[in-house]
C-alpha positions as CSV (number, residue, x, y, z in Angstrom):
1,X,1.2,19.5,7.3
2,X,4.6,18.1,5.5
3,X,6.1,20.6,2.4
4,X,8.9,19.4,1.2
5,X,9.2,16.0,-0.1
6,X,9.9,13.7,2.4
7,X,10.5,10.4,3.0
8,X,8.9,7.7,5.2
9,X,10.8,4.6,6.1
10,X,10.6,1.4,8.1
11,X,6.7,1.3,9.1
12,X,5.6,-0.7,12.0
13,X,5.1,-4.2,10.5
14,X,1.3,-4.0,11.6
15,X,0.9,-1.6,8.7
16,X,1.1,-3.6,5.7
17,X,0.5,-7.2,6.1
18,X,2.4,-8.1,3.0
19,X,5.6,-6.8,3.7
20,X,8.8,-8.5,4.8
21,X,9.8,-7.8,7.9
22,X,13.1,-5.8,8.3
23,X,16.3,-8.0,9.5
24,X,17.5,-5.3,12.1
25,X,14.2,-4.4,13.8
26,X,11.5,-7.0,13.0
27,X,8.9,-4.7,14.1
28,X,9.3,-3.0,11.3
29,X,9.0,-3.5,7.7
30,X,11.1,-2.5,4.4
31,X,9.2,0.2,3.4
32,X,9.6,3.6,1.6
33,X,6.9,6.3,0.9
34,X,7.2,9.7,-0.4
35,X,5.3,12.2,0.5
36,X,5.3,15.6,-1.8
37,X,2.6,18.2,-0.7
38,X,0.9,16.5,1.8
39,X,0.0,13.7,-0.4
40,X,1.6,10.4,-1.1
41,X,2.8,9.9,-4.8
42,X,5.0,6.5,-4.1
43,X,4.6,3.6,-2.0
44,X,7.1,0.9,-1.7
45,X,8.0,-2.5,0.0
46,X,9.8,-5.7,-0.1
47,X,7.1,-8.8,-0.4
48,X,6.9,-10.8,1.9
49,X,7.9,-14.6,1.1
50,X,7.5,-16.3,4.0
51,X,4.6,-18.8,4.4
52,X,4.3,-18.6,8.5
53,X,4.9,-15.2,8.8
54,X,2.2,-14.4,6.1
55,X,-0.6,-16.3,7.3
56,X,-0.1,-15.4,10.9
57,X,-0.3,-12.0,9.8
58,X,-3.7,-12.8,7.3
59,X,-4.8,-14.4,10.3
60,X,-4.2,-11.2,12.3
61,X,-6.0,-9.4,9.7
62,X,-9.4,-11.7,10.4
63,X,-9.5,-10.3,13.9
64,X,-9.2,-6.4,12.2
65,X,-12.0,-7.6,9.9
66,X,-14.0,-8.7,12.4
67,X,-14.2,-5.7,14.4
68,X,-15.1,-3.4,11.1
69,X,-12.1,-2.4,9.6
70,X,-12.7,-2.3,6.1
71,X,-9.0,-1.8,5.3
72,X,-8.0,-4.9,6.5
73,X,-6.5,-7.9,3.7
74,X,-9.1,-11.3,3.9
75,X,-7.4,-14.7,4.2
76,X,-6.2,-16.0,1.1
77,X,-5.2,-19.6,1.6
78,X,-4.4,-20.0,-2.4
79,X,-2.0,-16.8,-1.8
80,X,-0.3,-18.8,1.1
81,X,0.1,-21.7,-0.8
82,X,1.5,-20.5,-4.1
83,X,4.0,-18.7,-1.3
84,X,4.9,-22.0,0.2
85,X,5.4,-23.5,-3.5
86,X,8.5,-21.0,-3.4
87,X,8.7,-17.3,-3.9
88,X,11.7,-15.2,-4.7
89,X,12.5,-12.2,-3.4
90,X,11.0,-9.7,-4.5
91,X,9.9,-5.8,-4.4
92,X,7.2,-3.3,-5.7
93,X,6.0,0.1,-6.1
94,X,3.1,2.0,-6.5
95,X,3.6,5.4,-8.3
96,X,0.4,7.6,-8.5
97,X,0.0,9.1,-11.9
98,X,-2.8,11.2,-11.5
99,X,-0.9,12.9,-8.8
100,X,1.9,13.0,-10.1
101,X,0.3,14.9,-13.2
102,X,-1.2,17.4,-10.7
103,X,2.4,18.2,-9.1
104,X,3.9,18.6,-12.6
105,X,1.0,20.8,-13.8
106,X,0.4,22.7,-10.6
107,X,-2.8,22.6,-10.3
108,X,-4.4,22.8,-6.4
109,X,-6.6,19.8,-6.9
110,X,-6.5,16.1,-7.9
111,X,-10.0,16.4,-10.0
112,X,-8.1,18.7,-12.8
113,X,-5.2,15.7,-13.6
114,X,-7.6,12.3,-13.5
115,X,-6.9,10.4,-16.9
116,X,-9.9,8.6,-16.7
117,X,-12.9,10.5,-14.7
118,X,-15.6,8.3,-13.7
119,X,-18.5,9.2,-16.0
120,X,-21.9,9.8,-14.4
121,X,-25.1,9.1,-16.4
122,X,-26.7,12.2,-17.2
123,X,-30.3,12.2,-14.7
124,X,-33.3,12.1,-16.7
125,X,-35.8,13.6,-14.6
């Protein structure tokens, strides 16, 4: 299990359909994720702007679909098109808050940070 904080770079491209493709190795993608604890508290990537490149990979996708995966991204032809309409460049991250909170309060579990717990009806039995 990884400790320290660590980071992750340059995923194969088959890992996040929309992410550009790195200019070096295009195998790979511009990605960054850091892991603290074990868990993942940011994930980052360039988007990908490229019309082809994203529906062949959406269309890749289908086949993952197909066979199950519930991870995989659906087809989005309205997505390719506003692509194809122009796109900048452009990047994002995702930061987790919740863990985050649970790293800076050291606490053991995720449950004890949540800002907004899901709220089960009480049973009436």
């Amino acid at each position: 299990k990884i400790k320290q904080p660590t980071f992750l770079t340059n995923y194969p491209v088959e890992m996040i359909p929309l992410a550009k493709r790195n200019e070096s190795d295009s195998s790979k993608i511009n990605t960054v994720q850091l892991l603290v604890n074990g868990w993942e508290l940011v994930k980052a990537y360039d988007e990908l702007n490229n019309p082809l490149d994203q529906r062949s990979r959406l269309l890749e996708q289908q086949e993952f679909l197909k066979k199950g995966d519930k991870e995989a991204h659906p087809l989005d032809e309205d997505f390719i098109e506003a692509i194809e309409q122009g796109m900048p460049p452009t990047a994002g991250f995702g930061l987790g808050l919740d863990r985050l909170c649970m790293f800076l309060l050291n606490q053991p579990s995720i449950r004890a940070s949540v800002f907004f717990p899901l709220m089960k009806p009480e049973r009436e039995d």
